[in-house]
C-alpha positions as CSV (number, residue, x, y, z in Angstrom):
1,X,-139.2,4.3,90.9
2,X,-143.1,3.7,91.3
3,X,-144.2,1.4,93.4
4,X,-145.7,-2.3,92.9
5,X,-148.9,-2.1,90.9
6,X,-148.5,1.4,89.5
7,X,-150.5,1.7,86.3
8,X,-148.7,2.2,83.6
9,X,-150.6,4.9,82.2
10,X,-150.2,7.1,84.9
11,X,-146.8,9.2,85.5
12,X,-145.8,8.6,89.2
13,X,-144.4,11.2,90.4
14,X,-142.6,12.1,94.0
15,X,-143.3,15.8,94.5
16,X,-146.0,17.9,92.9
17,X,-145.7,19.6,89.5
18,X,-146.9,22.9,88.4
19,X,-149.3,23.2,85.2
20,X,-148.9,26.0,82.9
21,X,-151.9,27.8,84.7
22,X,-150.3,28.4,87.7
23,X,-149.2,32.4,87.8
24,X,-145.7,32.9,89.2
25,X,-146.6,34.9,91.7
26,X,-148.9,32.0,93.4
27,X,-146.5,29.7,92.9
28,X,-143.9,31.5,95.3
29,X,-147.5,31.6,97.6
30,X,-147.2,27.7,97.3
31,X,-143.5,27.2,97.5
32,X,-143.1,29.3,100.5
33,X,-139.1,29.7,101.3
34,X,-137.9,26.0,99.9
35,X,-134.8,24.6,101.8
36,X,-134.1,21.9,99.1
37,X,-136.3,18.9,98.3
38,X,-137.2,16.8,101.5
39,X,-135.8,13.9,101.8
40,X,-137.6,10.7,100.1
41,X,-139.6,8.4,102.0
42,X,-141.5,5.7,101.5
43,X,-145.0,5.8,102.9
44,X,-146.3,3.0,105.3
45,X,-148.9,2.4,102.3
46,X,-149.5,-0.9,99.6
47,X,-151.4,-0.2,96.4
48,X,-153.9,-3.4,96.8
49,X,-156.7,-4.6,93.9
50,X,-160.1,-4.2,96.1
51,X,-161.1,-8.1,95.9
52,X,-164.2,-8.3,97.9
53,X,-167.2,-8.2,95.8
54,X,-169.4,-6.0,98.4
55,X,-166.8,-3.2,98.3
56,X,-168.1,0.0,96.2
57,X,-164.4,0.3,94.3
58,X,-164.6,-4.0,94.0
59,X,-162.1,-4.6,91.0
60,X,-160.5,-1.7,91.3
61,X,-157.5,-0.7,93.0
62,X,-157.5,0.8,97.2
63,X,-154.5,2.2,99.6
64,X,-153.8,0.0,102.5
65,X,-151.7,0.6,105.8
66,X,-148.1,-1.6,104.8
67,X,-147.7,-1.2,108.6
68,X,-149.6,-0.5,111.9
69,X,-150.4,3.4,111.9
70,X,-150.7,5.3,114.7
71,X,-153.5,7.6,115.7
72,X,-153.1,11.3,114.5
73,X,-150.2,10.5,112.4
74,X,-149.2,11.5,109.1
75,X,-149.8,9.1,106.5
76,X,-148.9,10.6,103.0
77,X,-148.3,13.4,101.4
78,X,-151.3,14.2,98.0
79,X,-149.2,14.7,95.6
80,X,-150.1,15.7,91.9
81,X,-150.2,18.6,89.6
82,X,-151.2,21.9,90.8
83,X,-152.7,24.3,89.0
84,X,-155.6,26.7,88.8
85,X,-157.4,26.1,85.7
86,X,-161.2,24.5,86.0
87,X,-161.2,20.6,86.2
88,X,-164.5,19.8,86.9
89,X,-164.2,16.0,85.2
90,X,-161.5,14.6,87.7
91,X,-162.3,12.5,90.1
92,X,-158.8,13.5,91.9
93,X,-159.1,16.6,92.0
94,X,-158.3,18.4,95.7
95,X,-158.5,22.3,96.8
96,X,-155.1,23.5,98.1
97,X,-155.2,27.0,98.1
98,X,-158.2,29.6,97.6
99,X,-156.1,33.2,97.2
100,X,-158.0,36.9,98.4
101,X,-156.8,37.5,94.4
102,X,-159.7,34.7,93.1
103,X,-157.1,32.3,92.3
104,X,-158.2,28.9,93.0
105,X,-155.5,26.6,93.2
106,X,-156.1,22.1,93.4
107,X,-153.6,19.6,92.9
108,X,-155.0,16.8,90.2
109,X,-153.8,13.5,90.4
110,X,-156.0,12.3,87.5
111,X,-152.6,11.7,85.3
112,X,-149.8,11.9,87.6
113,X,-149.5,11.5,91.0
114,X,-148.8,9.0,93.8
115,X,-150.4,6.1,95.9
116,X,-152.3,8.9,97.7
117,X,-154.7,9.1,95.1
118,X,-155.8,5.5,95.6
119,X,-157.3,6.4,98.7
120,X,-161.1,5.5,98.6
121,X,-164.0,7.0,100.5
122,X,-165.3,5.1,103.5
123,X,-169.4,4.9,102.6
124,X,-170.2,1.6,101.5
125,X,-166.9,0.1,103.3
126,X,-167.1,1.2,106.6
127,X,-169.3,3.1,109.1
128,X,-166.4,6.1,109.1
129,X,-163.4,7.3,107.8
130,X,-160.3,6.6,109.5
131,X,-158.2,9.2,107.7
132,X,-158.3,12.9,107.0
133,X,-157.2,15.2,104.1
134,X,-155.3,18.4,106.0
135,X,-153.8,21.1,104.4
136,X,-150.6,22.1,105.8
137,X,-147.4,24.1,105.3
138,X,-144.0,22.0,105.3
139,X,-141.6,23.9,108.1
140,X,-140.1,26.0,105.2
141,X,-143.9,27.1,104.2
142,X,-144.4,25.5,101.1
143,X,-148.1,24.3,100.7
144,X,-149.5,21.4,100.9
145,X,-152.2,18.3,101.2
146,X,-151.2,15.5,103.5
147,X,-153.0,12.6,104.8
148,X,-153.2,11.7,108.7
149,X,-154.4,8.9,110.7
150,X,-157.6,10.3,112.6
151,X,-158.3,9.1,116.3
152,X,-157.3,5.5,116.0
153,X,-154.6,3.3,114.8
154,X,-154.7,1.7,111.7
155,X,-153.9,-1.7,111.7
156,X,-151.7,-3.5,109.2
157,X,-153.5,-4.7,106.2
158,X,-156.3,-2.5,107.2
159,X,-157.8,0.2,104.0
160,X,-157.1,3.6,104.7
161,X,-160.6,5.6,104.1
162,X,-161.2,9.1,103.7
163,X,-164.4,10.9,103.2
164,X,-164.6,12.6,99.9
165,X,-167.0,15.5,101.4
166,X,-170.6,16.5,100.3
167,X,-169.5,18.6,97.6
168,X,-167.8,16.0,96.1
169,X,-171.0,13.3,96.2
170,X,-173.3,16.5,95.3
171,X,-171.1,17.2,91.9
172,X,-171.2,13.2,91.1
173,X,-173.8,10.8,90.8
174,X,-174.6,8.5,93.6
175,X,-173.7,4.9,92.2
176,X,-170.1,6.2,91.8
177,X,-168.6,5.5,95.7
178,X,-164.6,5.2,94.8
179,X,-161.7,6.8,93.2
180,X,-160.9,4.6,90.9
């Protein structure tokens, strides 16, 4: 079930999918030795409409800590579909995997996803982000892109940030700040 204020053109999803693009030898790279699907949580996050007019993503949508977050603590998980065909036009579009083969593989939440890919970047909000992308391996060695807490707590109510990267700004325009 999506959560409260999930667009309704976008497919929610709660693990990623594959695309078509994906060989299958990369995806057993990805999947790594699967024990069975993890167990279903529900992230310490609120989909919230950005209301204040001086924000970059104002009348949009932003993710906001549900909860008080520890420092250094895993947020949510970036979930989407993977794949490894070019995507250049998404705006929510992550690198997961670059294989010694060539194969690039991102996960693209442009179309389906989950609240991660609310997350905003911190210029124009705040002097610094106070989460991180990480990419990771599950215990079982499956892939993946989570979101952490960085060095302080974030408080209930509170916008969790990220910074998009310089590569990101540097393929965009400038007077786009936010995912929207």
């Amino acid at each position: 079930m999506s959560p409260p204020r999930w667009p309704s053109q976008l497919q929610y999803l709660q693990s990623s999918q594959f695309h078509s693009s994906v060989p299958h030898v990369t995806r057993l790279t990805i999947l790594g030795n699967p024990k069975g699907p993890a167990a279903p949580h529900r992230p310490p996050v609120v989909i919230r409409p950005i209301s204040s007019t001086s924000h970059p993503a104002y009348g949009q949508y932003g993710l906001f800590a549900a909860k008080k977050i520890p420092p250094k603590t895993h947020i949510i998980d970036y979930i989407g579909e993977i794949h490894c065909d070019d995507r250049p036009d998404s705006d929510y579009d992550l690198s997961l995997y670059r294989g010694h083969d060539g194969v690039n593989v991102g996960i693209d939440a442009s179309k389906m996803g989950n609240e991660a890919r609310f997350i905003n970047d911190y210029r124009g909000v705040t002097a610094k982000p106070n989460a991180i992308f990480s990419d990771t391996k599950t215990p079982w060695g499956e892939m993946c892109m989570i979101v952490c807490s960085s060095g302080q707590e974030i408080k209930k109510g509170e916008e969790i940030l990220v910074s998009y990267g310089k590569a990101w700004w540097r393929a965009r325009s400038s007077d786009s700040l936010i995912a929207v």
